[in-house]
Steps between C-alpha positions, in 0.01 A plus 500: 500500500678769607389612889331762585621842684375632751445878487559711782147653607476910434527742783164692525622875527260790684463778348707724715827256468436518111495887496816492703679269218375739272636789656807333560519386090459861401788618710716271366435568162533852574839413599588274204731757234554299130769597319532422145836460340524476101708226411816564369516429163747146421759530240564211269839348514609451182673169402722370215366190450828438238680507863233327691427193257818448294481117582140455348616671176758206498255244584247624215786447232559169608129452470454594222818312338319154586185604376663574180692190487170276657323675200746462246529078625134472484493673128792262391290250646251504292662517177714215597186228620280628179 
């Protein structure tokens, strides 16, 4: 069981001291400016992926050279144990 936490009891405020953080809050946000900035808008890089990946165009053929001859050995295969 996981133990329990104590809380921290609540300060009781009187009314004047809660005026005064009141008071207090609205000059603050009085003094609080926002300023929004539009976000400048991102170009895309662009990219030669002939440059980028030239060694998976390699790897691919060489796939798909065993997968030709896996295909054609299973095909011969079959003729041969008919």
């Amino acid at each position: 069981m996981a133990k329990k936490a104590r809380r921290k009891k609540q300060s009781v405020l009187t009314q004047s001291q809660l005026e005064g953080t009141r008071q207090q809050d609205r000059v603050t946000a009085e003094k609080i400016t926002v300023e929004t900035h539009a976000p400048e808008p991102t170009t895309k890089a662009t990219v030669n992926f002939e440059q980028e990946y030239h060694h998976v165009l390699g790897d691919l053929k060489r796939i798909g050279i065993f997968a030709a001859v896996m295909f054609a050995a299973l095909v011969l295969l079959n003729l041969l144990l008919r």
